[in-house]
C-alpha positions as CSV (number, residue, x, y, z in Angstrom):
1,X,0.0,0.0,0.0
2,X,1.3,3.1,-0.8
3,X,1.9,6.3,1.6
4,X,-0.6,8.9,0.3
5,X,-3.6,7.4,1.1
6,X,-3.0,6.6,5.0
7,X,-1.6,10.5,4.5
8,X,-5.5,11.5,3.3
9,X,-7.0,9.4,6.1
10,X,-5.0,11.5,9.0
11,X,-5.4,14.9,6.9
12,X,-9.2,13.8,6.8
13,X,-9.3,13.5,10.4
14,X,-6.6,16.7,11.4
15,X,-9.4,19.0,9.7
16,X,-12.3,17.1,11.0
17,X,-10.7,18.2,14.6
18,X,-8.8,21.1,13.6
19,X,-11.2,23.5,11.5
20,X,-9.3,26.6,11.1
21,X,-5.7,24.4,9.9
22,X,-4.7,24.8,6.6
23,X,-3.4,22.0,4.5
24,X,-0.7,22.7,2.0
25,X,0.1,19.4,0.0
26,X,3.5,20.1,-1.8
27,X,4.9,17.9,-4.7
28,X,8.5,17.0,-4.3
29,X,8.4,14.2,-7.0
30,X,11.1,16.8,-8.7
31,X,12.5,20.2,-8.2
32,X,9.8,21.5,-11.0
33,X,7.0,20.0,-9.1
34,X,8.3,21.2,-6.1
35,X,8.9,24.7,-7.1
36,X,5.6,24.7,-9.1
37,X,3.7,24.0,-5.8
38,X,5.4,26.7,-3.9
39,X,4.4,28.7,-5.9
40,X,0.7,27.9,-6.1
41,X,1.0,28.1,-2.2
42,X,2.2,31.5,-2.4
43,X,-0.7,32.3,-5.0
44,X,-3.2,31.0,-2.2
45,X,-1.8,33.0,0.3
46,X,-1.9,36.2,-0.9
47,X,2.0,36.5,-1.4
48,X,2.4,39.2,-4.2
49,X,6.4,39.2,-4.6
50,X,6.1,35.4,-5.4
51,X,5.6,36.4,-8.9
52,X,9.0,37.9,-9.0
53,X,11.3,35.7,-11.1
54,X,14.1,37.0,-8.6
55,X,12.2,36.0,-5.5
56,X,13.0,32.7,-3.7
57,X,9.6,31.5,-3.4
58,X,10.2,28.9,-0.9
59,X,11.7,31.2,1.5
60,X,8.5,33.5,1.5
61,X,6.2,31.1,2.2
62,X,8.4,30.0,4.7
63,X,8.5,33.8,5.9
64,X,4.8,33.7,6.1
65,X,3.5,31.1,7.3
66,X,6.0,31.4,10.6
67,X,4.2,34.6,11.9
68,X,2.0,33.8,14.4
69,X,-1.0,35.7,13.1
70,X,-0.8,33.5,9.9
71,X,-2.6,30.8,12.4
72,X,-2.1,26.7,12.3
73,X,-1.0,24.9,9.0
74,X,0.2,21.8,7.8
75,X,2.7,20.8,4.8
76,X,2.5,17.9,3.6
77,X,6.0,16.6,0.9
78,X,4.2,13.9,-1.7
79,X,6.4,12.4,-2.7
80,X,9.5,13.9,-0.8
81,X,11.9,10.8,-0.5
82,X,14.6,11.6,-2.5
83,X,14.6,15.4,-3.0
84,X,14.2,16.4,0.8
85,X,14.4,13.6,3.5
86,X,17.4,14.7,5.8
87,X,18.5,17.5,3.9
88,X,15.9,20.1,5.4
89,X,15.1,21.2,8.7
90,X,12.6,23.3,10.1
91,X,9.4,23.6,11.1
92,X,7.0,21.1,9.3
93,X,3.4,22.3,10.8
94,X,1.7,24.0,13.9
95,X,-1.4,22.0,13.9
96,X,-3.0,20.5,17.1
């Protein structure tokens, strides 16, 4: 059985109990997916500068979504294995 479907099942339930978390699901099956999905993150935040082809659009969502006021999240990495286990740290979610 594959990952993303027991990864539904405890999103399912996270919102179910957690109303106001947002859920960000990321594709990391390649830098272009991953990038791509940054940026429609950005896009659904509201993050303007996101569309500057200088801007490192990872970074601001990271920016934003670590203020306080931006409330709970979760990011969910489809697909992450081989671009970003164990070679990123951080904070991965405030839900809960």
């Amino acid at each position: 059985m594959g990952r993303t479907q027991p990864v539904i099942e405890l999103l399912y339930r996270v919102t179910d109990k957690q109303k106001h978390c947002s859920i960000f699901w990321i594709s990391a099956v390649n830098m272009e997916s991953l990038h791509q999905s940054d940026l429609d993150a950005a896009q659904q935040l509201g993050i303007a500068r996101a569309e500057d082809e200088k801007a490192d659009v990872k970074e601001l969502v990271q920016a934003y979504l670590s203020k306080e006021s931006t409330g709970q999240w979760l990011l969910v990495f489809d697909n992450a294995d081989d671009l970003w286990i164990g070679r990123r740290s951080g904070e991965w979610g405030r839900c809960g």
